[in-house]
N, C-alpha and C positions, 0 to 999 in steps of 0.2 A: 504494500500500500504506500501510498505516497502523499505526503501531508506538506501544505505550504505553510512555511513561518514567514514572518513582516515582523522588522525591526524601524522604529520610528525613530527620532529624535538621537539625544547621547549614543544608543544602544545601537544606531546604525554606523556610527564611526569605531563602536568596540567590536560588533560582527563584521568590520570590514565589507558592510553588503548589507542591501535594505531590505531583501528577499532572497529565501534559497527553499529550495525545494528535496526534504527528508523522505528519502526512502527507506522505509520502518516494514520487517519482515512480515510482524502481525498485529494485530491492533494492540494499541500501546496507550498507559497514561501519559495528562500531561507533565508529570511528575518524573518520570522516566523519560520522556523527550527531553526536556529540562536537561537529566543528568547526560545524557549524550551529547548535547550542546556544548556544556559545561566542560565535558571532555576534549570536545573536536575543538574549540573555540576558547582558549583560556584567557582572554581578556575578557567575558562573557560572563567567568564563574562569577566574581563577586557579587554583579548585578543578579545572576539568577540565583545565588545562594541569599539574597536580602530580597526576596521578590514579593512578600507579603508586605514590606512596607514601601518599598520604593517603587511600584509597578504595576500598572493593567494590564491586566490579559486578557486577550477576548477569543473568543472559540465561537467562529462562525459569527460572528458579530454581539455575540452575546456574553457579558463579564463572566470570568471564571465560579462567583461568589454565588449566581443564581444555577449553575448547573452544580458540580460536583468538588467545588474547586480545583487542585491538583491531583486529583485522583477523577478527574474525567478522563472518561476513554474517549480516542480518537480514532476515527474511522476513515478508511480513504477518502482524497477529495476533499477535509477538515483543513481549514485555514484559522492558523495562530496568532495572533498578533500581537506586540511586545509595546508597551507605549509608558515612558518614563513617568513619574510622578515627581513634581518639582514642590516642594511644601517651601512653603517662606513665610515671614508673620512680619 
């Protein structure tokens, strides 16, 4: 199966690339996509190991936080999307 990730903002100058497209053997969380990221991509890990606070994720257009969080499964044809969180006061 083959799933599209989208890096936005900061996150597209750490992935080197604003889109790549993961070829994942079987349906996989996004929790494990994550950690494969993290491996292929190590200017990546920080942001994805602080992803609960620093980060939107959207799955198919829709926040992580109304599906399954990082324990959604992803199915072919599932577009990911990575988009920074910038807090300031």
């Amino acid at each position: 199966m083959v799933v599209t990730v989208k890096f936005v903002g900061s996150l597209r100058s750490l992935a080197g690339k604003g889109k790549l497209a993961m070829e994942l053997g079987k349906m996989a969380s996004l929790m494990e996509v994550m950690k494969r990221m993290a491996e292929e991509s190590p200017k990546l890990k920080p942001a994805l190991a602080n992803s609960k606070a620093g980060m939107l994720i959207l799955v198919n257009g829709k926040e992580v936080s109304v599906l399954n969080g990082l324990e959604t499964m992803l199915k072919d044809g599932d577009e990911v999307v990575f988009v920074p969180v910038i807090h300031g006061g």
